[in-house]
C-alpha positions, -999 to +999 in steps of 0.1 A: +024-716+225-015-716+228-026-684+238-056-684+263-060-650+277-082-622+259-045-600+257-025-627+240-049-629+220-049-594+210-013-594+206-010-625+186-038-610+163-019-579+158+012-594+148-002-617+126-018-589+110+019-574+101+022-600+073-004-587+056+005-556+055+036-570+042+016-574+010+003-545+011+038-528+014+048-544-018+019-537-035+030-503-024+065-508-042+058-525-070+028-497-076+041-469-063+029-442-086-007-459-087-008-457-054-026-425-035-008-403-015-033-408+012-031-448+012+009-448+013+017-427+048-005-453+063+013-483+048+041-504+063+078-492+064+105-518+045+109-531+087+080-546+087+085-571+066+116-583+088+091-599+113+071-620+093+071-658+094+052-675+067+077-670+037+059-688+015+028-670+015+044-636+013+063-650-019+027-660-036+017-626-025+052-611-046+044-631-074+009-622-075+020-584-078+052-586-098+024-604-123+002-575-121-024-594-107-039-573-084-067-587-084-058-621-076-034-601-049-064-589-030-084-620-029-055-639-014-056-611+010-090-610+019-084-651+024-055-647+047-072-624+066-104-644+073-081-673+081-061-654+108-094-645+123-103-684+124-071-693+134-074-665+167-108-683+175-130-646+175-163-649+167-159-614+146-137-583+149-156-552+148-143-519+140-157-484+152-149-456+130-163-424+152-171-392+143-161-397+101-174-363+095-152-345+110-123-353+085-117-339+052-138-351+022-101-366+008-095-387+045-133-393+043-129-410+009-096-424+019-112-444+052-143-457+034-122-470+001-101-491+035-135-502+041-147-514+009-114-539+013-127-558+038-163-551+036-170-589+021-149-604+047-162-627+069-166-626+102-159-589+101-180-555+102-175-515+107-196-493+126-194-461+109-204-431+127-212-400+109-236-372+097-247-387+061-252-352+039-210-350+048-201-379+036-227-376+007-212-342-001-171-357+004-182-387-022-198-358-045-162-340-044-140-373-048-164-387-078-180-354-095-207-373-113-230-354-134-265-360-118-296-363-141-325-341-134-345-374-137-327-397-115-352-401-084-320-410-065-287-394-061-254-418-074-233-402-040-264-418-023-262-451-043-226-451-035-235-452+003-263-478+004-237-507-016-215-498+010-235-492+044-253-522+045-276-516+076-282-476+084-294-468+113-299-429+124-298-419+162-332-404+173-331-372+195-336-384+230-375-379+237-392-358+268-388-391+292-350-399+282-342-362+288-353-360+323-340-396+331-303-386+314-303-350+330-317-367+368-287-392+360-261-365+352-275-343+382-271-374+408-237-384+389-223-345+398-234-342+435-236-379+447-205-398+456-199-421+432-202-454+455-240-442+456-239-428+416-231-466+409-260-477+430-284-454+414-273-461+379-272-500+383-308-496+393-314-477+365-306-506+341-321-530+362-358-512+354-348-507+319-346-547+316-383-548+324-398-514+313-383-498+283-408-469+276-417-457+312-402-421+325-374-430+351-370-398+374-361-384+406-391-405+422-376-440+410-346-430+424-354-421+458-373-455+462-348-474+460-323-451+478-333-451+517-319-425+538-299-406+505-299-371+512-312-358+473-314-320+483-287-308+464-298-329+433-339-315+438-323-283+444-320-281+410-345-301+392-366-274+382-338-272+356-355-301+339-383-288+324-366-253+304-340-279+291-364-304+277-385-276+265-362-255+251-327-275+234-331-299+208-330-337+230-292-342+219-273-357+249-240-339+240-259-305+239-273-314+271-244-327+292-225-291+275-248-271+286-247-287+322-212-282+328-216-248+318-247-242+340-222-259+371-193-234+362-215-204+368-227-218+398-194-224+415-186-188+402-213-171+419-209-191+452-175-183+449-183-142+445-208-148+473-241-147+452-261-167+473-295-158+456-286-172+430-318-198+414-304-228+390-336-219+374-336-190+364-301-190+349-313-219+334-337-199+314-314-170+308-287-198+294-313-215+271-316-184+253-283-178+252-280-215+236-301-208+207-278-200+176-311-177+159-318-155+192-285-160+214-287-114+204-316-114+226-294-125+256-271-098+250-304-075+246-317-083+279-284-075+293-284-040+283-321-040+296-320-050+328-289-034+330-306+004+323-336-010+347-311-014+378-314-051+370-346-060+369-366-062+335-397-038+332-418-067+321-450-056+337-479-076+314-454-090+287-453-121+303-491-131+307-491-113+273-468-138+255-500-160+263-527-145+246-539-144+210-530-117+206-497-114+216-478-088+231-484-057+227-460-037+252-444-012+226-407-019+241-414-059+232-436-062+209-409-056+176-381-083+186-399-108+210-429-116+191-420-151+175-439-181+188-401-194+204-399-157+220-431-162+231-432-194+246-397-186+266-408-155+284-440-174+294-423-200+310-413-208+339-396-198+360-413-157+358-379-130+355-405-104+371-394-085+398-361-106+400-330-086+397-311-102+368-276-086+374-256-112+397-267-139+365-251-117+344-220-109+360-217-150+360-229-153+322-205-123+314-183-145+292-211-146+267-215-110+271-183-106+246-191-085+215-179-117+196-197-147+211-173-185+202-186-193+164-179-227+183-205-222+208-228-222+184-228-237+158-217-273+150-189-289+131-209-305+104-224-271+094-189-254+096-179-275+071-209-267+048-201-230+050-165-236+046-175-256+012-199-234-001-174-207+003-151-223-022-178-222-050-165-190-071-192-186-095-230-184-097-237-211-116-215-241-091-236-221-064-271-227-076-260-260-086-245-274-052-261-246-028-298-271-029-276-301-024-256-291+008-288-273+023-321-287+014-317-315+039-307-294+068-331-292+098-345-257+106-321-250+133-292-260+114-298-227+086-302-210+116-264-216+122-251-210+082-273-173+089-252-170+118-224-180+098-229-155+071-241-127+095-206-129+117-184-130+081-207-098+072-199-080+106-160-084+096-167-077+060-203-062+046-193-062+011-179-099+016-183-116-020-187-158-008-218-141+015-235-124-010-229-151-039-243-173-012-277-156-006-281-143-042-279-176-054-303-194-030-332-185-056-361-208-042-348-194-004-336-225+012-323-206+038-345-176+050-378-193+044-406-171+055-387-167+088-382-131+097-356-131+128-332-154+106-333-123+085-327-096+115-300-120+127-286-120+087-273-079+094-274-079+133-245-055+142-234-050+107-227-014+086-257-026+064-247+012+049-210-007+034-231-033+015-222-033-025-250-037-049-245-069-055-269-078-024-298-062-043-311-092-058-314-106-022-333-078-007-354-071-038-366-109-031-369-104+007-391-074+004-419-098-022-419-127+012-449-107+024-454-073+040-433-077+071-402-084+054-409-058+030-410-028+059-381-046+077-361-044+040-370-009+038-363-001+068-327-012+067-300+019+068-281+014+035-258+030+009-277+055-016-267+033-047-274+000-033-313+014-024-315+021-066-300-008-074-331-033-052-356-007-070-345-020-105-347-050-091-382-043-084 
């Protein structure tokens, strides 16, 4: 019978596809100790093979293997398979592979050596989503090839490009996107969704003539007579701290609305009717940031001392000038140009009593804030890996690899990393290997809160000697990180051991 619809399609397809994996099962037999253990569990059960229909062609296929012509086994395949996608009448079948990074270097090798099977087909293509410097590091684990200090390339890399034949890497959304996709999200959550489907349709209707332009709350009222928009421009002054402030990427963004809406419903449910989306807004975004998230929990304890408002008399104009703040009870920990630029933002926390935002943020207020929170899978798994490598020399060797690539606010998460393994364990060894063996200082740089975050809240007096190397390179950065070094409470043979050093 001719099948017409999409779904018969679909199911015909499927099916069909059985007798190939027929093929595949008794390559699986006749192979069996060739084969890996991670491409057998996803091969056909002896059941299968009950259901196919073309005898013939399964008995080339047998002959083909019991022959040991593998070879000749997977051209035949490939064939069969470009013929069943003729025979179906698709124009191509596409496949999605999402979010590869997130498996284990063996799955990751194990999904893109499925891909290399049918990469040459025609009429079929992959869309492979994933962070490269994962899957560069999983190929570097499966094939450890000795790389030459001359080779301008790296073979992991090589291995890659024959495979992905068009890369493409998403962009962080820019300034216009942000406020468009937070507007959209903002109109999604407190419009009914007859009118959300409006709003959005007329979205992509500009978008087909004008793909550059901003697309805001302006646009949207024009073409939306009689809408009642109050609670969406209620909180629109949201907009600006969250484009300002987090780093453009829409998963980040849409996160750290649904946390903003939580604490809202919480303090309308506790009664807190003064509370500004604003100005939790900027409380949140500092929570948010993996390298000064302990300057959330500072203000906290400030505010808190203050009846709960912050004494911030000049700091904030301050935070504006050249030269910077100079309020003795700020000047130490909010001097960096990020620390800077927050407190002179807007909305101003002067005079505003802090504690009802507090009381609705007091989940983050935990002595242990969700490693999860912050930091990101991709960089988990870096961590994780450079934990495995037991002596110095794998560690200088792969530490540049898995690191020198990584955006600024990425270190900022393996410091975090290190610092919250410290706080459970000062004298941990994978911590210390870690930081002694980053010799050209990948992950510090010249940046001196990554440092205070490094031994925030840990018994800097319980650190062994083997961190002296560390801080006898910290304190030669430049003057600041040499006082700070100095300054640090440790043991009495650790403090000889960083003056050898020298």
């Amino acid at each position: 019978r001719k099948a017409t619809s999409f779904f018969e399609k679909a199911d015909d397809f499927f099916a069909r596809i059985n007798f190939l994996k027929a093929g595949v099962f008794v390559l699986k037999k006749t192979y069996d100790n060739l084969t890996p253990e991670w491409l057998k569990k996803w091969l056909p059960s002896k059941e299968d093979i009950d259901i196919i229909a073309e005898k013939d062609k399964y008995n080339n296929l047998l002959e083909d293997i019991s022959k040991g012509n593998t070879s000749k086994f997977i051209a035949t395949f490939r064939e069969l398979f470009e013929e069943l996608i003729d025979n179906m009448g698709y124009k191509a079948v596409i496949v999605y592979v999402d979010d590869l990074d997130r498996c284990d270097p063996k799955k990751i090798i194990g999904c893109l050596e499925a891909v290399k099977l049918f990469v040459n087909v025609k009429k079929t293509a992959f869309v492979i989503g994933a962070d490269e410097r994962i899957i560069e590091y999983a190929i570097s684990q499966h094939y450890p090839i000795q790389m030459k200090k001359e080779d301008i390339s790296s073979p992991f890399s090589d291995y890659l490009e024959k495979l992905i034949q068009l890369p493409y890497k998403l962009p962080r959304l820019s300034d216009n996107e942000q406020e468009t996709y937070i507007t959209l999200l903002l109109c999604k959550n407190h419009l009914n969704e007859t009118l959300f489907n409006q709003i959005h349709q007329e979205y992509l209707n500009f978008r087909k003539s004008d793909k550059h332009s901003g697309y805001n709350i302006a646009n949207i009222k024009a073409k939306s007579n009689g809408v009642d928009f109050k609670e969406v421009e209620y909180r629109l002054p949201v907009v600006p701290l969250v484009k300002q402030f987090l780093n453009g990427n829409p998963r980040q963004l849409k996160r750290f609305l649904n946390t903003l809406y939580v604490r809202q419903e919480l303090a309308e449910v506790a009664g807190f009717s003064d509370i500004r989306p604003e100005v939790l807004t900027k409380l949140m975004v500092l929570e948010y940031n993996t390298l000064y998230n302990s300057r959330f929990e500072e203000l906290y304890k400030i505010q808190k001392a203050n009846d709960g408002v912050l004494p911030l008399e000049n700091v904030e104009e301050e935070a504006t000038l050249e030269n910077g703040i100079q309020n003795p009870q700020w000047k130490d920990n909010w001097s960096s140009d990020y620390l800077k630029k927050w407190l002179s933002s807007d909305p101003s926390l002067k005079d505003i009593n802090l504690q009802n935002y507090f009381w609705v943020a007091r989940d983050a207020l935990k002595n242990e804030t969700p490693i999860a929170s912050l930091v990101t899978n991709k960089i988990m798994l870096i961590f994780k890996n450079l934990c495995t490598l037991q002596t110095n020399n794998a560690m200088k060797k792969e530490l540049p690899k898995m690191i020198q690539n990584c955006e600024e606010s990425e270190k900022d998460m393996i410091v975090h990393l290190i610092n919250n393994s410290l706080k459970k364990d000062p004298k941990s060894e994978n911590c210390w290997r870690i930081l002694h063996c980053d010799e050209s200082n990948l992950l510090i740089g010249d940046n001196i809160d990554r440092l205070k975050l490094l031994v925030s809240n840990v018994k800097t007096e319980e650190i062994g000697t083997d961190a002296n190397s560390f801080f006898a390179r910290m304190k030669k950065i430049n003057d600041e990180f040499y006082t700070f070094v100095a300054n640090i409470p440790k043991s009495a043979n650790l403090e000889k051991a960083i003056e050898r050093k020298g």
